[in-house]
C-alpha positions in Angstrom: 88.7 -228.0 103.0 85.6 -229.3 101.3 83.6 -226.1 103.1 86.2 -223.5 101.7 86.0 -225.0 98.2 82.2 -225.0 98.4 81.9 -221.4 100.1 84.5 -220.0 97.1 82.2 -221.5 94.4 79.0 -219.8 96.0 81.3 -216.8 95.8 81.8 -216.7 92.6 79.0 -218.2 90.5 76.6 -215.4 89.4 73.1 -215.6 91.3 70.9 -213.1 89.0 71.7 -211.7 85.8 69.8 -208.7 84.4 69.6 -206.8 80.8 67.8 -203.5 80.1 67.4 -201.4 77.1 67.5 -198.1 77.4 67.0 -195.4 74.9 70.0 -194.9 74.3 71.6 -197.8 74.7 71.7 -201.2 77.3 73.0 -202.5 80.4 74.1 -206.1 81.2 74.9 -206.3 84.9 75.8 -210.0 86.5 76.1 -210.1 90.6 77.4 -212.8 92.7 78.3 -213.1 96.6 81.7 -211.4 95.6 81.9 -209.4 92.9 79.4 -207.2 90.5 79.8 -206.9 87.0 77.8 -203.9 84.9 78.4 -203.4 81.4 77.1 -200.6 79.2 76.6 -200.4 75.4 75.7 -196.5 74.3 76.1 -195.8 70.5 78.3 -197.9 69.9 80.5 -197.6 73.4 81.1 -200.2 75.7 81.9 -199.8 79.1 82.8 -202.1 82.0 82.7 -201.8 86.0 83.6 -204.7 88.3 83.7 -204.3 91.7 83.6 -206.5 94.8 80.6 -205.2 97.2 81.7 -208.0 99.3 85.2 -207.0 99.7 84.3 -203.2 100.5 81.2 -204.2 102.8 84.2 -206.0 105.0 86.5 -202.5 105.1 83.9 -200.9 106.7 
């Protein structure tokens, strides 16, 4: 039990975080085992894509 809880939390807990400016606007994008987040800010737009690389890596 104590190896699913631990395996779950590895999961899910970011491991790098990354900003960039861009000319015309930024990008925040957070990745963990499970799941990607990317977020985009142009002229005054935001944008959001999550997806789960880990979950799509196993369909294959």
């Amino acid at each position: 039990m104590h190896i699913n809880v631990l395996w779950l939390a590895v999961g899910l807990i970011p491991y790098t975080i990354k900003r960039q400016k861009e000319s015309d606007g930024r990008i925040f994008t957070a990745k963990a085992l499970f799941w990607r987040l990317t977020v985009k800010w142009k002229k005054g737009d935001c944008s959001w894509v999550l997806s789960l690389p880990f979950i799509e890596h196993i369909r294959q």
